[in-house]
C-alpha positions as CSV (number, residue, x, y, z in Angstrom):
1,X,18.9,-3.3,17.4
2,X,16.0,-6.0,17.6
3,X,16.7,-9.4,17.3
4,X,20.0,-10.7,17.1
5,X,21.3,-13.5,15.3
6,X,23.8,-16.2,16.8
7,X,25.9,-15.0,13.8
8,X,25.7,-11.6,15.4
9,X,23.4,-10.7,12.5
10,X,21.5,-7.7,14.2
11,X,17.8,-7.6,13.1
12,X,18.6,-3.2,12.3
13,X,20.9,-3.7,9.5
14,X,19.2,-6.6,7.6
15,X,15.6,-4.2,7.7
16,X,17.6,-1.1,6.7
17,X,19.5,-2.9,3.8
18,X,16.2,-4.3,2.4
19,X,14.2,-1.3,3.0
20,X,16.9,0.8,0.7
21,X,16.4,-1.4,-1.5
22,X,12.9,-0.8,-1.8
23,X,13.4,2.9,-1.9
24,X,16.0,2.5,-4.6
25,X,13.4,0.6,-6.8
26,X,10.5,3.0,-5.9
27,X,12.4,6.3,-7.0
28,X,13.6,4.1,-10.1
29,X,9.5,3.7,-10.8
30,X,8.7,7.0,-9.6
31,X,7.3,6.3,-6.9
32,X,7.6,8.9,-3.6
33,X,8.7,7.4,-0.3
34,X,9.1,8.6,3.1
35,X,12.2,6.6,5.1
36,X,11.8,6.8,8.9
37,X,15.1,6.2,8.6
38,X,18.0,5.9,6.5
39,X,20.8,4.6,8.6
40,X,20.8,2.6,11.5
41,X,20.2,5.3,13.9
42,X,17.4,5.8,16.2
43,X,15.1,8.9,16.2
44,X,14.7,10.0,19.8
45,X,14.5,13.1,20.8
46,X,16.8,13.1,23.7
47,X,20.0,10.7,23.6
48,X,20.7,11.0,26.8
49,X,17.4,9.7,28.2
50,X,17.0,6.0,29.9
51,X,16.8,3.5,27.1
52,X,13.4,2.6,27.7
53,X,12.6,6.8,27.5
54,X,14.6,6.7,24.2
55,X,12.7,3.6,22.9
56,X,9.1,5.4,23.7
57,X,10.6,8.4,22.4
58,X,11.8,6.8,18.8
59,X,8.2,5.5,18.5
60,X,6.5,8.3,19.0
61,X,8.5,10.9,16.7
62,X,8.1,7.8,13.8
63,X,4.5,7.6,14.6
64,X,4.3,11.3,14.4
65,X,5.9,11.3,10.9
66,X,4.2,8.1,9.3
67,X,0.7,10.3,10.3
68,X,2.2,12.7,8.7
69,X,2.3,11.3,5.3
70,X,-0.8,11.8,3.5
71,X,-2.6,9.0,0.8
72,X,0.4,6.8,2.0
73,X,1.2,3.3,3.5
74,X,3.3,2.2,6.2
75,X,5.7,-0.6,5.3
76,X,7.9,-1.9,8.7
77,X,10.3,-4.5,7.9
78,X,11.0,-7.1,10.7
79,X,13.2,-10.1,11.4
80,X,11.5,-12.5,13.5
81,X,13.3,-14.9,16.2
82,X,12.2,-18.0,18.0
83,X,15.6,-19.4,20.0
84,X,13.1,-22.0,21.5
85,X,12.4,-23.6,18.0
86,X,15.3,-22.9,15.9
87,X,13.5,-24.8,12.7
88,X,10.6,-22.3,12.4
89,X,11.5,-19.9,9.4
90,X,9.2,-17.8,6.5
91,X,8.3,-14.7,5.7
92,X,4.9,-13.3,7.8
93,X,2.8,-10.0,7.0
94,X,0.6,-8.1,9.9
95,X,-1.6,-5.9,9.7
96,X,-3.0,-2.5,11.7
97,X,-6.2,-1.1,13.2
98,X,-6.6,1.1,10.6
99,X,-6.7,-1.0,7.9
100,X,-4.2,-2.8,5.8
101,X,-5.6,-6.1,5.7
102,X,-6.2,-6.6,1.7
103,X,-2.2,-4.9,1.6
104,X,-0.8,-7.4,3.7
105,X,-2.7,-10.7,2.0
106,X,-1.0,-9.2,-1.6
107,X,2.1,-9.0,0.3
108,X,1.9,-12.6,2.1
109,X,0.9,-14.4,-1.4
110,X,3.5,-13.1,-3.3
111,X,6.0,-13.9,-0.1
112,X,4.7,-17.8,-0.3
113,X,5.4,-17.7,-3.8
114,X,9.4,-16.3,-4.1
115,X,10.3,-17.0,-0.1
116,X,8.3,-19.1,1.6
117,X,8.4,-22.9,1.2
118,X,5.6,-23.0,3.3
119,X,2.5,-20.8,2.7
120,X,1.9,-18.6,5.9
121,X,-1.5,-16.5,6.3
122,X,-1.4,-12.9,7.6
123,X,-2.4,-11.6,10.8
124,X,-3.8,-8.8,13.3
125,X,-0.9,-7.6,14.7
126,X,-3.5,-6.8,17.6
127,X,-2.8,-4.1,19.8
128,X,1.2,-5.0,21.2
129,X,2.7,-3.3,17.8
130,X,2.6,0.1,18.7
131,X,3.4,1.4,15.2
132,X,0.3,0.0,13.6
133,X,-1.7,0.5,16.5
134,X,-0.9,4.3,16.0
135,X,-0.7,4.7,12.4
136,X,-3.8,6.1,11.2
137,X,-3.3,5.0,7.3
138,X,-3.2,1.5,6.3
139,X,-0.3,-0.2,7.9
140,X,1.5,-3.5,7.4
141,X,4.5,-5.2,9.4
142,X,6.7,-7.7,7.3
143,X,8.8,-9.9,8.9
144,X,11.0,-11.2,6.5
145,X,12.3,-14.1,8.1
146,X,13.7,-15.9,11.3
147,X,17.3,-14.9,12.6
148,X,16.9,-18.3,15.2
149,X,16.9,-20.3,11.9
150,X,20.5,-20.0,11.2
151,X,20.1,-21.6,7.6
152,X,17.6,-18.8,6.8
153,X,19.9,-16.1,8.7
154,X,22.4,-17.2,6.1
155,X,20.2,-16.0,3.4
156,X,18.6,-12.8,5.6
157,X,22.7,-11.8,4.9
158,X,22.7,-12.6,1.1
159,X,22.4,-9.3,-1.5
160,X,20.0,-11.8,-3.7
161,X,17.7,-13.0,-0.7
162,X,17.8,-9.1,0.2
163,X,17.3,-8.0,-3.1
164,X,14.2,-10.3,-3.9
165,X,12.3,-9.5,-0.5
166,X,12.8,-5.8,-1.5
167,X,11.2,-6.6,-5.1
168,X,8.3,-8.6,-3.6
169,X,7.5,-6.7,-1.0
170,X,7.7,-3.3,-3.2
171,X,6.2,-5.1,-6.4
172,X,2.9,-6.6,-4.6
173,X,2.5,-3.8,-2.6
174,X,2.5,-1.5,-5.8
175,X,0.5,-3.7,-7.5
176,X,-2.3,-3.7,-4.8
177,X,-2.0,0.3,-4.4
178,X,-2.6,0.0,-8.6
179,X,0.9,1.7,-9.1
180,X,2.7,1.2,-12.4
């Protein structure tokens, strides 16, 4: 599930509910997506594994299908937490080894100018995110916001706060790709 808020606010639902968001806009446009996933199930091969076998499993069969995808973009949505300083909060954009980097700064400006009150600057996601360390097209990892923060888990849970993360994300990213 990822992080949790103290809400109860699990990190799962808020990414899925954004990211079908963004698929809803893209067919709208046109636009062909690939979903690792479109409910809040995992996609290991064996259920009945260990968890951590199920975790390294889930990984590697959405690392296998996101190399699959040809010409394409990876797009993880996040929800970051820091219990230790509830205050910090904003939107933050990663990026992969194998590019991604001119992606993720489109991203990250248009975040600072609809979310953020407080510019951030992307970042290497280095080699701990497994996803864009394996993804061989350009890769990006969005974290949307801070479930810690409780004021800014409020609006994580809000349709509007959803709805204009999916747009900006989907929008700037498009618009960097030079999609309509």
């Amino acid at each position: 599930p990822g992080a949790v808020a103290a809400d109860g606010t699990a990190e799962s639902q808020v990414n899925l509910k954004v990211a079908l968001q963004m698929e809803e806009i893209a067919r709208l446009l046109g636009v062909k997506t690939d979903m690792t996933r479109r409910e809040d199930v995992s996609t290991e091969s064996d259920a009945t594994a260990a968890v951590r076998q199920r975790k390294n499993s889930d990984l590697q069969n959405r690392v296998a299908q996101i190399n699959g995808v040809s010409g394409g973009v990876l797009v993880s949505l996040h929800q970051n937490s820091l219990p230790q300083v509830p205050s910090v909060h904003g939107a933050q954009v990663f990026y992969g080894e194998a590019g991604g980097r001119e992606l993720a700064e489109s991203i990250q400006a248009a975040l600072n100018q609809t979310v953020n009150d407080r510019a951030k600057e992307v970042k290497a996601a280095g080699g701990g995110v497994y996803l864009l360390k394996k993804a061989e097209i350009p890769a990006i990892l969005v974290e949307c916001g801070f479930l810690s923060n409780s004021e800014e888990t409020v609006l994580l849970n809000s349709q509007a706060h959803q709805n204009r993360l999916a747009v900006t994300i989907l929008a700037s990213a498009l618009a960097h790709l030079n999609q309509p």
